[in-house]
N, C-alpha and C positions, 0 to 999 in steps of 0.2 A: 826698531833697530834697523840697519840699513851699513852698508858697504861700499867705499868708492874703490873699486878694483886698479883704476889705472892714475889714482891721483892720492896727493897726500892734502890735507885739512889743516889750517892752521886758527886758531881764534886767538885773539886778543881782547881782553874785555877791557871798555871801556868807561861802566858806570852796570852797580846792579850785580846781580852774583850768578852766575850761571852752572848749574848741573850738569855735567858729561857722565854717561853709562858709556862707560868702556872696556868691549871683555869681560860684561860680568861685574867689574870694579864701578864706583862709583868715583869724582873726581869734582868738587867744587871750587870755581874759579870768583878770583874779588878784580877790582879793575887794577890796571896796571899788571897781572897774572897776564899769561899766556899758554897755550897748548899745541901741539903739533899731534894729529894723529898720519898715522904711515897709513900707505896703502894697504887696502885687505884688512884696516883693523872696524870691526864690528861697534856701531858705535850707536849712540842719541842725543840728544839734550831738551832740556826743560830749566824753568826758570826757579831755581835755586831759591830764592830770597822772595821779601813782600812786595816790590818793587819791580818793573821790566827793565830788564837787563838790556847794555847795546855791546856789542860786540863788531870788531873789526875781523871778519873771515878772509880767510884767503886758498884757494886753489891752487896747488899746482902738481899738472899743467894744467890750467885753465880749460881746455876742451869744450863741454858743452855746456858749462855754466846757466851760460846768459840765456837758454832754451830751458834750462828746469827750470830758472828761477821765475822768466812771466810766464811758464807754464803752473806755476804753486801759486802766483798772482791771479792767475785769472780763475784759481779752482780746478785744473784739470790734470796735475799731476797729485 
């Protein structure tokens, strides 16, 4: 589980089913679905369905994005 304090999350799925834990709540998405979580909301996901799921994210504000993400690429976050 995990927290963006100063940003909101938004997913769009686009093939494949994706699991959101939010709050305790569970929430599965199909493609063409979409979700926005607010800042501060306590969140996960995991792939839903038998298949991998792809999904269109989006940050905003954008901030330090692009430093977690080849940081989780390269193994070190």
């Amino acid at each position: 589980m995990y927290i963006h304090p100063l940003q909101e999350e938004s997913f769009e799925i686009l093939g494949g089913k994706l699991g959101l834990l939010v709050n305790g709540g569970k929430i599965e998405l199909r493609p063409g679905e979409s979700y926005v979580l607010l800042r501060n909301t306590i969140h996960t996901f995991y792939n839903a369905g038998d298949t991998p799921f792809t999904t269109r994210t989006v940050f905003r504000p954008f901030l330090h994005m692009d430093w977690l993400t080849s940081e989780m690429i390269l193994g070190k976050a």
